[in-house]
C-alpha positions as CSV (number, residue, x, y, z in Angstrom):
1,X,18.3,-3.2,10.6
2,X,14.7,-2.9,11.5
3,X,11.7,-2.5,9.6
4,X,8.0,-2.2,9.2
5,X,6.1,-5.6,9.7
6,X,2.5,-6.7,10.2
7,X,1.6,-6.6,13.8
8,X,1.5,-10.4,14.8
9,X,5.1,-10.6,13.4
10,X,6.8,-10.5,16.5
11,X,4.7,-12.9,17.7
12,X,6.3,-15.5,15.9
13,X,9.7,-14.3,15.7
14,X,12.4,-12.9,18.9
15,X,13.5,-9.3,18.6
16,X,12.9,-6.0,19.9
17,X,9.9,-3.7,18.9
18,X,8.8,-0.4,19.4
19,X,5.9,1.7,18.6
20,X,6.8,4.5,16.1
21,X,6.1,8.2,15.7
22,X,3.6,9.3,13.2
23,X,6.1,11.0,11.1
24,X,8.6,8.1,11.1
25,X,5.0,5.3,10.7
26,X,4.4,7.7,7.6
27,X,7.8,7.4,6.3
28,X,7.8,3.2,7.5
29,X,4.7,3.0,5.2
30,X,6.1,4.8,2.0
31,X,9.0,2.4,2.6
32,X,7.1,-0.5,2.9
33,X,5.0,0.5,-0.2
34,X,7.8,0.7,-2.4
35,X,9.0,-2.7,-1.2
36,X,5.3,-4.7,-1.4
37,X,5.6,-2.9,-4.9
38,X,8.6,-4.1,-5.4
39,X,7.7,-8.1,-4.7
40,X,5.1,-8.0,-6.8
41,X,6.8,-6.7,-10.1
42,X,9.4,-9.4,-9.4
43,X,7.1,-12.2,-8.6
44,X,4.0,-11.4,-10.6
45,X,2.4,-13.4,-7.7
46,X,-1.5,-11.7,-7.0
47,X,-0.9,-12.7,-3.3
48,X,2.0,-9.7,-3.0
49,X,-0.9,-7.3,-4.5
50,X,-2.6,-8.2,-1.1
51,X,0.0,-6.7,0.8
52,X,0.0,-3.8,-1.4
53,X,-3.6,-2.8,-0.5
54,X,-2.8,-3.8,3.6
55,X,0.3,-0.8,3.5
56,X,-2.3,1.6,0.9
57,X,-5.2,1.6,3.4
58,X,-2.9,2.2,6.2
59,X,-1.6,5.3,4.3
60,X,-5.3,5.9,3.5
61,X,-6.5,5.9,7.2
62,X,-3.4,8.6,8.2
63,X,-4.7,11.0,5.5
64,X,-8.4,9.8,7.6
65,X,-9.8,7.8,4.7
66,X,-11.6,4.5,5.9
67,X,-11.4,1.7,3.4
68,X,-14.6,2.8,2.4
69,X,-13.9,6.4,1.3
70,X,-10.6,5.3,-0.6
71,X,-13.0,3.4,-2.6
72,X,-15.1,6.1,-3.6
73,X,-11.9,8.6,-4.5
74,X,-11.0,5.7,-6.5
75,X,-14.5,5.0,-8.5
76,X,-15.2,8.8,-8.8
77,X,-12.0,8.7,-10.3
78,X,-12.5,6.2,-12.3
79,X,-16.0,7.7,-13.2
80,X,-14.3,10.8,-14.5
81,X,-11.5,9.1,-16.6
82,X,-12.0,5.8,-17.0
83,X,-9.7,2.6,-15.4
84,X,-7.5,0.7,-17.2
85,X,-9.5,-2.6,-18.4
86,X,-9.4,-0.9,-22.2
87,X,-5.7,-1.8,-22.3
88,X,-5.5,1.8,-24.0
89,X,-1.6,3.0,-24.6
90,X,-1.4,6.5,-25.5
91,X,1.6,8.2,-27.3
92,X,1.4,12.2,-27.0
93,X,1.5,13.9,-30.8
């Protein structure tokens, strides 16, 4: 079973790659979110939160965000509604 990996991965390991379609890298990348995700809810370890922002920028850049203009959605979002540093939990009336 084959999956997703960083590109210098087979580098260091034998087996067969191939380049993917853009509909089946889109698909490979929700994947892969869901699994960095994943690793770092069970580990709690910052380093998997690394890999988490390598698979969200490469989403970014299909929708033809740089790095750069992610950041912006994401402070004029944050502008408009706040982050989460307040620690606020909110229970609807």
């Amino acid at each position: 079973m084959g999956k997703l990996v960083r590109d210098r991965i087979p580098d260091l390991f034998s087996g067969q790659t191939r380049t993917l379609t853009e509909g089946e890298y889109c698909a490979a990348l929700r994947a892969k979110l869901e699994e960095e995700v994943a690793e770092y809810l069970d580990s709690g370890d910052a380093e998997e939160l690394a890999d988490v922002l390598e698979v969200l920028r490469a989403l970014a850049a299909l929708h033809g965000l740089s790095p750069e203009e992610l950041e912006a959605l994401r402070r004029a979002k944050a502008d408009a509604r706040g982050g989460f540093a307040g620690r606020v939990w909110w229970t609807p009336a």
